[in-house]
C-alpha positions as CSV (number, residue, x, y, z in Angstrom):
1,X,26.1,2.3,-1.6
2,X,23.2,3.9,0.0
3,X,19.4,3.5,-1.5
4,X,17.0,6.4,-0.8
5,X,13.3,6.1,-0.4
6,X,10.2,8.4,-0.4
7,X,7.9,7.2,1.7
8,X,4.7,9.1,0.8
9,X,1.1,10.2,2.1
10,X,-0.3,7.9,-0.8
11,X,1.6,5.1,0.1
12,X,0.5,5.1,3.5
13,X,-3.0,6.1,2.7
14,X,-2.6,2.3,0.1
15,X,-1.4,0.4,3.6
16,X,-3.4,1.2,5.4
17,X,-6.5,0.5,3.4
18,X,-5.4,-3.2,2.6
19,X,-7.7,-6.1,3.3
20,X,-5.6,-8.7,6.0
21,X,-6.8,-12.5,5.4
22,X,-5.2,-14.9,7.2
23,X,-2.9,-17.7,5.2
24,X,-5.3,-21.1,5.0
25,X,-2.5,-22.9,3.1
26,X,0.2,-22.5,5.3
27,X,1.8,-26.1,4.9
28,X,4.4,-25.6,7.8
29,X,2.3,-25.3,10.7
30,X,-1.5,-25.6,10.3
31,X,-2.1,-24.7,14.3
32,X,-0.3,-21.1,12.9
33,X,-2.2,-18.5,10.9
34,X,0.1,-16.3,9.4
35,X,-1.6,-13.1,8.0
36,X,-1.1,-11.9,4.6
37,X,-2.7,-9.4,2.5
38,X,-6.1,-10.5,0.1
39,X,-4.4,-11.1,-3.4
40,X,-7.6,-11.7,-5.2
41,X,-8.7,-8.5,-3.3
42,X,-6.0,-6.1,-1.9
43,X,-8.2,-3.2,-0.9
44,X,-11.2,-5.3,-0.1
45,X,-13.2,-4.2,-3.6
46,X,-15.1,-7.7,-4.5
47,X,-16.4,-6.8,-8.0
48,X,-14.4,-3.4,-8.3
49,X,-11.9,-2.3,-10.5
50,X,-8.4,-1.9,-8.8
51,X,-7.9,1.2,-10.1
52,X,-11.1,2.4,-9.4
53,X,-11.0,1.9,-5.5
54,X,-6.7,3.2,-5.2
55,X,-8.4,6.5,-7.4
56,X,-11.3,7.0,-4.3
57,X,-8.4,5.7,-1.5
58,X,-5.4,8.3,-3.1
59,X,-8.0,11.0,-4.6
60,X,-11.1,11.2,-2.0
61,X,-13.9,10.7,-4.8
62,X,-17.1,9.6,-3.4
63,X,-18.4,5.6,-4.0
64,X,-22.3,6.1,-4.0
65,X,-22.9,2.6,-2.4
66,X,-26.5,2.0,-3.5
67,X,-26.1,2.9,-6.6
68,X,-22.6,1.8,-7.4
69,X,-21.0,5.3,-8.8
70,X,-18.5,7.5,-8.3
71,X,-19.1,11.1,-8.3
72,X,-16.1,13.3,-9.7
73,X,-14.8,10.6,-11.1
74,X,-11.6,11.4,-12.8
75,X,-9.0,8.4,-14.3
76,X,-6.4,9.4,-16.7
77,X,-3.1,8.2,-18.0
78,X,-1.1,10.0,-15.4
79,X,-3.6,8.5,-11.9
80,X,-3.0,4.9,-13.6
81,X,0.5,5.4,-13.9
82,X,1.1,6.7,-10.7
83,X,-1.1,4.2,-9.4
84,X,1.0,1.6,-10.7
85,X,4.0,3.4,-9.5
86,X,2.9,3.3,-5.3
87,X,1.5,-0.3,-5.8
88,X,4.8,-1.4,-7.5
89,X,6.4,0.4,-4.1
90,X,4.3,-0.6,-1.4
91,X,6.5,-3.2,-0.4
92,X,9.5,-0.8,1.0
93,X,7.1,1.4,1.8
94,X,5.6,-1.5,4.3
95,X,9.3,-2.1,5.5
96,X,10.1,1.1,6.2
97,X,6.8,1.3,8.2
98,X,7.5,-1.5,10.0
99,X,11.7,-0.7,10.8
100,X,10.5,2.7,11.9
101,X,7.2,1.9,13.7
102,X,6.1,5.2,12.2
103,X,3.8,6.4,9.6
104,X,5.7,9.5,9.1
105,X,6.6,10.3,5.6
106,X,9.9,11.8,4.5
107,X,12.9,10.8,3.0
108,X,14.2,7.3,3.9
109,X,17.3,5.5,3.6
110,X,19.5,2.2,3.8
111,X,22.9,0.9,2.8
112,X,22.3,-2.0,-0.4
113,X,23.6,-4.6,1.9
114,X,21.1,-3.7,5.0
115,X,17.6,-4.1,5.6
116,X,17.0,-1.8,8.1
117,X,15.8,1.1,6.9
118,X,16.2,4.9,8.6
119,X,14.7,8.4,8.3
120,X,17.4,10.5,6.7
121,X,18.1,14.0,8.8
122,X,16.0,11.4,11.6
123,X,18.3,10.0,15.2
């Protein structure tokens, strides 16, 4: 059974505006940090709204820093539901990044057993 994937501009626009920490609780190893993403704050956005910062990352709307707006702002029902959708995503998207050493979108795919993933009409 093959799955199918979309990797899209918006998911790599979300990747590669994460915020990389390294692990202080890694019980294993202490010598070893191991990086990981922020939890408490993914995209960096200390005292912002989640769904604010993926709306200026996906939809290019201007964060007056000084003043703390955003010009053109415009949230809906749909952004915050399609929001969800690439967050909910961005860990096969990360995979797929990462088996393909590419940022290339398109149309990915992988048999349910593998983990490999591969560019369909790709070598």
């Amino acid at each position: 059974m093959l799955i199918e994937f979309e990797l899209k501009k918006e998911h790599i626009d979300l990747i590669t505006n994460l915020d990389w920490c390294f692990d202080p609780y890694n019980k294993e190893n202490k010598d070893i940090k191991l990086p990981i993403i922020n939890s408490e704050y993914p995209f960096g956005e200390i005292n912002k709204d989640l769904y604010r910062i993926c709306t200026i990352i996906l939809y290019g709307f201007k964060l007056d820093i000084q003043n703390d707006e955003v010009h053109d702002y415009e949230f809906n029902e749909e952004r915050k539901n399609n929001i969800d959708k690439l967050l909910s995503e961005l860990d096969i998207a990360m995979n797929i990044i990462m088996n393909n050493k590419t940022f290339e979108p398109g149309l990915y795919f992988k048999r349910h057993s593998d983990y490999k993933w591969k560019k369909k009409g790709g070598k």
